[in-house]
N, C-alpha and C positions, 0 to 999 in steps of 0.2 A: 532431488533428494527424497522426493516423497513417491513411493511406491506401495500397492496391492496389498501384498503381503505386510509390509509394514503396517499399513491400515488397520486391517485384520484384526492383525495380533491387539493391538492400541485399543478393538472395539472389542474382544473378546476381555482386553484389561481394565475395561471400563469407558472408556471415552466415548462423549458424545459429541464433540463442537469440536472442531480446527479452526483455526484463528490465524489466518494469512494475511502477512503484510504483503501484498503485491503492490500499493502504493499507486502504479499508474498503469491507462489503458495505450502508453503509446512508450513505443521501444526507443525512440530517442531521447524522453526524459528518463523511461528507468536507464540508459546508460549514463546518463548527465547525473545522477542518482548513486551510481558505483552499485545497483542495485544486484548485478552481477545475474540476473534471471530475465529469461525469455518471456515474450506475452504466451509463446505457445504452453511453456512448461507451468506458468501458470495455470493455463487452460487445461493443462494433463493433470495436473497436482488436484483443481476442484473438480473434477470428472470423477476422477478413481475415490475421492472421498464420498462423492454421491452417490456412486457404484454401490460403495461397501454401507452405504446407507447410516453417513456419520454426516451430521448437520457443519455447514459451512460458514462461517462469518468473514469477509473479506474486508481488510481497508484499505486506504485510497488518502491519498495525499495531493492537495491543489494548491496551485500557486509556487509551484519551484521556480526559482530565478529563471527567468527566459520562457517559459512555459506559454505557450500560444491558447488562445479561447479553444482553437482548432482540436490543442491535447486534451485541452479539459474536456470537450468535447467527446473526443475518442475516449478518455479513460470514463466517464460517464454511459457510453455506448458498451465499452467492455464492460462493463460491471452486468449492464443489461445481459449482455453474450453469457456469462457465466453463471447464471441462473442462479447465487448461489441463494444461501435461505435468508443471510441479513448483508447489507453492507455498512461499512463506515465511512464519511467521506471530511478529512480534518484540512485545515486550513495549516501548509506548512508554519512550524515555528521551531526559528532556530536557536534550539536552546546551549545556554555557554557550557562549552569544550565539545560540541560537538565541529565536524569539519564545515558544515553549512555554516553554522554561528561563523566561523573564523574567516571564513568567505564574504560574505554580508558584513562582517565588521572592517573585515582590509579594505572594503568597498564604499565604509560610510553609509549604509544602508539600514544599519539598523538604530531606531530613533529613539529607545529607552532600554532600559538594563530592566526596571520596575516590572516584574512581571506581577504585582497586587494591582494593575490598575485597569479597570475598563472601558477596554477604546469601543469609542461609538462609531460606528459608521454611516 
């Protein structure tokens, strides 16, 4: 979705930062994900913004159901690969009406509704 000229136009409108969910560095949780995006097109998307010399922030989502140390691995490795200028890296949480919540609750999986409370780990 993110192209050149698009860019461009957005940095001559003012913009400095893009803010990409790309979420993970491995293509079998962003399908597990519905994320509907490629690692390459990720990798096209923060190139052509550093090109046109607009700052990048990327985030990253750990801990999807099924998720091997192996993806977190990889998606920690991409983040490296992509040079961009900041990353984010959040701990999934699935919040009610999203499809994960509904996943996770059909499953018994999720052990409080309370989201005011602070789990210690």
């Amino acid at each position: 979705m993110v192209n050149k000229n698009l860019i461009e136009k957005l940095k001559r409108a003012g913009l400095s930062t893009l803010y990409y969910g790309v979420e993970s560095g491995s293509q079998h949780v962003l399908d597990l994900m519905k994320k509907g995006i490629t690692l390459k097109q990720a990798e096209d998307a923060v190139r052509v913004a550093k090109d046109v010399r607009v700052e990048v922030l990327t985030s990253f989502i750990l801990g999807f159901p099924s998720e091997t140390r192996k993806e977190i691995d990889k998606t920690i490795n991409f983040s490296i690969k992509l040079n961009e200028d900041y990353s984010q890296f959040s701990i999934l949480t699935p919040f009610p009406g999203t499809p994960i919540y509904h996943e996770l609750k059909n499953k018994n999986l999720i052990d409080t509704e309370n989201w005011d409370i602070n789990t210690q780990f």
